[in-house]
N, C-alpha and C positions, 0 to 999 in steps of 0.2 A: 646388548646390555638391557636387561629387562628391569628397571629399579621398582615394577610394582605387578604382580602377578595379574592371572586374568580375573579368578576367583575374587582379590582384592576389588580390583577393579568395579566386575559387576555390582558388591557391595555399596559401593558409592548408588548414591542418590543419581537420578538424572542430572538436580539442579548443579552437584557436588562435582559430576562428569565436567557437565558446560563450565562450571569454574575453575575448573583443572585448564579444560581446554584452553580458554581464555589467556590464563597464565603464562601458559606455555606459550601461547603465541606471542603473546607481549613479550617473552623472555626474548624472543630470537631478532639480534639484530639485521640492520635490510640487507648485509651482506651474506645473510645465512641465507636468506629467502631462495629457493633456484629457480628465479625467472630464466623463461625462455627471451628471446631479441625482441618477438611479437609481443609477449604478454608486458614487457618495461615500456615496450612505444603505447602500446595502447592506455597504459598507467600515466605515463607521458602526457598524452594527450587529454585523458580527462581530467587531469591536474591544470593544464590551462585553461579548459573550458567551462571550470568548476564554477568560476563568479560569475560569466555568462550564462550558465544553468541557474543560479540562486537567481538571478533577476529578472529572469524569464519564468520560474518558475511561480508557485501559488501556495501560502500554507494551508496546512493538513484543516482547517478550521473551516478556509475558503471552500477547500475540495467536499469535506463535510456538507457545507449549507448547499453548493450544489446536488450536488448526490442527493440529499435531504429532497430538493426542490423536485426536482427531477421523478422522483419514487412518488409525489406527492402528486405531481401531475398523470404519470402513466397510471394512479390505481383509480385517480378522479374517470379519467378516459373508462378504464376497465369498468369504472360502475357505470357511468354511461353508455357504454354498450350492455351491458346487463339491463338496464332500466329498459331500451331500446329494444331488447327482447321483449320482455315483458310486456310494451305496447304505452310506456310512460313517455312524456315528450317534454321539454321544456322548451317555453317562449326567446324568440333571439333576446329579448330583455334578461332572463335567467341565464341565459349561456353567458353573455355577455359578461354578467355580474360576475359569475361563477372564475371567471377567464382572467377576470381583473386579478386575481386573490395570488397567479401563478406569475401575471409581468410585472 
C-alpha cells in the first residue's frame, strides 16, 4: 500500500520528512514494534537502570564548564610550549600564578 508516492515524497522538506517520521512512529503502538527477545531484555534493563544513570550522571551545563576548562588549560599548555620555543621562560612565581586560574 503505498499512501504517498516517491516523487511526493522527495517534495517534502527534510524538516517535513523528520515530521512525517516522527508521527508515524508515535502512531504505532508497543505491540506493533517487532522486537526481537534481546532487544525487549535489553530495553528491560535500561528501564531499570534509568534513575541510577540520572544520578550518577552530570548536566549538560556541568559537562560544558568542564569541556570549557579543560580546552582552556590544553591551549594555555600549547602556548607555553610555543613561548618555550621561542626561548621565553617564565618564573616559578608566574607559573604558579598562571596555574592558580585552572584549580
Amino acid at each position: 500500500m503505498e499512501l504517498l508516492s516517491h516523487d511526493e515524497l522527495v517534495r517534502l522538506t527534510p524538516p517535513e520528512r523528520l515530521t512525517l517520521i516522527s508521527q508515524l512512529w508515535d502512531s504505532l503502538e508497543e505491540s506493533h514494534l517487532p522486537l526481537t527477545a534481546a532487544q525487549r531484555s535489553e530495553l528491560d534493563l535500561r528501564l531499570c537502570t534509568l534513575d541510577e544513570d540520572r544520578r550518577e550522571g552530570i548536566t549538560w551545563a556541568a559537562l560544558k564548564t568542564e569541556l570549557e576548562q579543560r580546552c582552556r588549560f590544553n591551549d594555555a599548555v600549547k602556548r607555553g610550549e610555543e613561548a618555550l620555543k621561542r626561548g621565553e621562560y617564565l618564573t616559578h612565581e608566574q607559573v604558579g600564578q598562571r596555574l592558580e586560574r585552572f584549580l
